[in-house]
DRENDO-1510 file (C-alpha; in Angstrom, 1 decimal, always signed):
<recs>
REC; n; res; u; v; w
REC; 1; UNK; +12.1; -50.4; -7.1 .
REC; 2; UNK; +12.7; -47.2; -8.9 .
REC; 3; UNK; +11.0; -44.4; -7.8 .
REC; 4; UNK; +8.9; -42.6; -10.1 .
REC; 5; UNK; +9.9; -38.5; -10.7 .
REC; 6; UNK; +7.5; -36.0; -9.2 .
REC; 7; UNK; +5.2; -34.4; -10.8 .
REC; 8; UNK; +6.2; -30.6; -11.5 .
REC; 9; UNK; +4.0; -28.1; -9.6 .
REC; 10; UNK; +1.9; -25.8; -11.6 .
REC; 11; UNK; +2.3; -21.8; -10.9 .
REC; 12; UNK; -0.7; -20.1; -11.4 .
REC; 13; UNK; -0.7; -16.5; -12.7 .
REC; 14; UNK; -2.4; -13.9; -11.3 .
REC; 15; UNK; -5.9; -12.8; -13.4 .
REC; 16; UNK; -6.5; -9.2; -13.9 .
REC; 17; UNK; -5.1; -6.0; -12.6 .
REC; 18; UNK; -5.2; -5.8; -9.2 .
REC; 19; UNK; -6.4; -2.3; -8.2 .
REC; 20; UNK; -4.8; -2.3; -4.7 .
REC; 21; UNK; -0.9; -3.2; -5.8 .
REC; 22; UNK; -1.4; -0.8; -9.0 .
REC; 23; UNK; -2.7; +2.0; -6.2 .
REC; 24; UNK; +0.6; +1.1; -3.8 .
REC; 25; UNK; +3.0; +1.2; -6.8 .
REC; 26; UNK; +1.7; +4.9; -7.7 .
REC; 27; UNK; +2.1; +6.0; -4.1 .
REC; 28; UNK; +5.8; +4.7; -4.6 .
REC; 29; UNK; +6.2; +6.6; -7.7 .
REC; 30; UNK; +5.0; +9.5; -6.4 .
REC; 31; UNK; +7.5; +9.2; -3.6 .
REC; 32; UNK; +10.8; +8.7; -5.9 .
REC; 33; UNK; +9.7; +11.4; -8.9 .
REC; 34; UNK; +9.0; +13.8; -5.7 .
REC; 35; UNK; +11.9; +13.1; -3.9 .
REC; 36; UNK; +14.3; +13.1; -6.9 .
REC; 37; UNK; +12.7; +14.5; -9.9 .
REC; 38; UNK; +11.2; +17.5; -7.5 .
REC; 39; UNK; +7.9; +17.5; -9.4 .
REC; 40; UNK; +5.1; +15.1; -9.3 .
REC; 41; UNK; +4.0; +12.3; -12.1 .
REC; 42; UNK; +2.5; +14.4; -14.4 .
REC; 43; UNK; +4.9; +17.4; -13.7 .
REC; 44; UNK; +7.4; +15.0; -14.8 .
REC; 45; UNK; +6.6; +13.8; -18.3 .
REC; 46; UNK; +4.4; +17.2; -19.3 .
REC; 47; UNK; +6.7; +19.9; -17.3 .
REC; 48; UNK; +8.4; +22.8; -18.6 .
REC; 49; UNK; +11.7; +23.2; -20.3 .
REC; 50; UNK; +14.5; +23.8; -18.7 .
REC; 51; UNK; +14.2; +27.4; -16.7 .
REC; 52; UNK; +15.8; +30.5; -18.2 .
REC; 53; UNK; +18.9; +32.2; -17.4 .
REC; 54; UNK; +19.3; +34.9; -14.8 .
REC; 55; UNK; +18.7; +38.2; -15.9 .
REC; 56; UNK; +21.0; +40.0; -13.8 .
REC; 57; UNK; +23.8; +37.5; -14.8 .
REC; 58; UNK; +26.1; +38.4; -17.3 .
REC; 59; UNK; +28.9; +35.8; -17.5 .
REC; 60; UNK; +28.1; +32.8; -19.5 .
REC; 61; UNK; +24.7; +31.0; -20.2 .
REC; 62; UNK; +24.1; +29.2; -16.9 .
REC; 63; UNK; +20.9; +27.8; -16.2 .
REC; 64; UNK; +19.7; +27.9; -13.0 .
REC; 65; UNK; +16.6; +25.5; -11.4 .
REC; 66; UNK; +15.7; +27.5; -8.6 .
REC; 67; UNK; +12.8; +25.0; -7.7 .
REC; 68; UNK; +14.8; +21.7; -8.3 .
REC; 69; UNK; +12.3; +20.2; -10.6 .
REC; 70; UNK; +13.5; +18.2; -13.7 .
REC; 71; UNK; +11.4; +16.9; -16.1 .
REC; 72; UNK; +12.1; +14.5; -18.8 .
REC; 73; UNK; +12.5; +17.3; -21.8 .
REC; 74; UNK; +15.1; +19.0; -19.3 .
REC; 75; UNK; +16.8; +15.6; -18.9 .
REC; 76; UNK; +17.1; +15.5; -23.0 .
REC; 77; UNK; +17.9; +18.6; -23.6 .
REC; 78; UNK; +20.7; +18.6; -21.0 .
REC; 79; UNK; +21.2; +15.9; -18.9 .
REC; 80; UNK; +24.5; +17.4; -17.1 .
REC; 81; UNK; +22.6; +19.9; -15.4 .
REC; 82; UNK; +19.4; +17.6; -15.2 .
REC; 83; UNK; +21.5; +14.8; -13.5 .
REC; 84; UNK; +23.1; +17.6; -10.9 .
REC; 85; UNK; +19.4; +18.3; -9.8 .
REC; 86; UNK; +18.9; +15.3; -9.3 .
REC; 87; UNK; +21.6; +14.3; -6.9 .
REC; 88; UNK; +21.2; +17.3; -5.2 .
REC; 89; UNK; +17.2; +16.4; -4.9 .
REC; 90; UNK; +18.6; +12.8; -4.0 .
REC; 91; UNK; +21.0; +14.4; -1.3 .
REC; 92; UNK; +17.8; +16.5; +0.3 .
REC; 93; UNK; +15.2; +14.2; +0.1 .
REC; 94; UNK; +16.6; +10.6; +1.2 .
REC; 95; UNK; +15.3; +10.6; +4.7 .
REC; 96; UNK; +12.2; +11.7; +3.9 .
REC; 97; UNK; +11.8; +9.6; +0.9 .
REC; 98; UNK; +12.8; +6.6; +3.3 .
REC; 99; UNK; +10.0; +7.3; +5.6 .
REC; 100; UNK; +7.5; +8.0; +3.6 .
REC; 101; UNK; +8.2; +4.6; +1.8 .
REC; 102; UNK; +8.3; +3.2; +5.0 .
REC; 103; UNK; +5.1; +4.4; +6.0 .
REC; 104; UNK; +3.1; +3.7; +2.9 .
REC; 105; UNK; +4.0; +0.2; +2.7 .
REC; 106; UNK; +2.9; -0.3; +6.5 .
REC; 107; UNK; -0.2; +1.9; +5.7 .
REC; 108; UNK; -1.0; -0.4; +2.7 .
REC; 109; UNK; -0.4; -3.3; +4.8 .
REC; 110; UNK; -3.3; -2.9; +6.9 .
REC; 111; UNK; -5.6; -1.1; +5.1 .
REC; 112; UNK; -5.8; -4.5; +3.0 .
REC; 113; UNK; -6.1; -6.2; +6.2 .
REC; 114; UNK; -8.3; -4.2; +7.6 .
REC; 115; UNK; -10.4; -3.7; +4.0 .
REC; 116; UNK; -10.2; -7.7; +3.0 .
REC; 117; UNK; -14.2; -8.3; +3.7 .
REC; 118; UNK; -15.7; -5.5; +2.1 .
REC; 119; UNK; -13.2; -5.3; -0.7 .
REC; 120; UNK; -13.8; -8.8; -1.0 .
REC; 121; UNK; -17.6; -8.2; -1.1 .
REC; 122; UNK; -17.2; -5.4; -3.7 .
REC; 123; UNK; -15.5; -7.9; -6.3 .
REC; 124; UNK; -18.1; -10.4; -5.5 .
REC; 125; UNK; -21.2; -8.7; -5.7 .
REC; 126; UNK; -20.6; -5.3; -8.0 .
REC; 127; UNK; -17.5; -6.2; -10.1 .
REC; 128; UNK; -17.7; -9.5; -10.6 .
REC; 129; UNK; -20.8; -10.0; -12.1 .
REC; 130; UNK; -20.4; -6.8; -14.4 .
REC; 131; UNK; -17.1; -7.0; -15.5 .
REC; 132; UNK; -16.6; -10.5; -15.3 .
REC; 133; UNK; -14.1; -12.7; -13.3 .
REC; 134; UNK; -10.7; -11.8; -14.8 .
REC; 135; UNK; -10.5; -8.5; -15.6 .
REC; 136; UNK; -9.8; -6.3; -12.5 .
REC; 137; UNK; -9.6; -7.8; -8.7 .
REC; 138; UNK; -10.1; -5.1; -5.6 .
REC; 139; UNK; -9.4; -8.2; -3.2 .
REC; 140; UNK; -5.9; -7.7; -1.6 .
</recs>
């Protein structure tokens, strides 16, 4: 007898932006623009240009980035020097980037464990019925 072919499963997608992972993934960009941008978020797409040369210098046009920020106008106006602050950020700040990463993923980990029942109420009794069922989830 021939065997029949199974049936493929069906994937379900998730509904709605899930508050919690959009939270963890702004912690984690906050990490890497810190750690190798030198600047946070907002710093980093509305910064300032790229800083001006020394005054007491006198040889050629060098600017200097005494704070190690780069933002994204510095990066396309001149990514040579841009791209040398940021493996010298990168060099700095990898340990501490790793922890913190580290850290924030275990801190996220059980905060939803330890949040799942009144999150879970929260999307049940306030969001839910306002907002409607696919539109935002706070449940981990």
């Amino acid at each position: 007898m021939a065997r029949g072919r199974k049936k493929m499963k069906r994937r379900s997608r998730p509904r709605g932006f899930r508050v919690l992972a959009g939270l963890e993934a702004a912690a984690y960009a906050s990490i890497l623009s810190r750690g190798l941008m030198g600047t946070s978020i907002i710093g980093l797409f509305g910064g300032e240009d790229i800083r001006a040369p020394l005054a007491t210098y006198t040889g050629p046009i060098q600017y200097v980035n005494a704070d190690g920020a780069v933002t994204l106008t510095e990066l396309a106006s001149s990514p040579d020097l841009a791209l040398m602050a940021i493996m010298d950020n990168a060099r700095a700040n990898l340990i501490p980037m790793a922890m913190a990463s580290i850290a924030t993923g275990v801190s996220f980990r059980i905060a939803k464990s330890v949040l799942r029942r009144p999150l879970s109420s929260v999307q049940r009794n306030l969001i839910n019925p306002i907002l409607g069922k696919g539109l935002i989830r706070v449940t981990a």
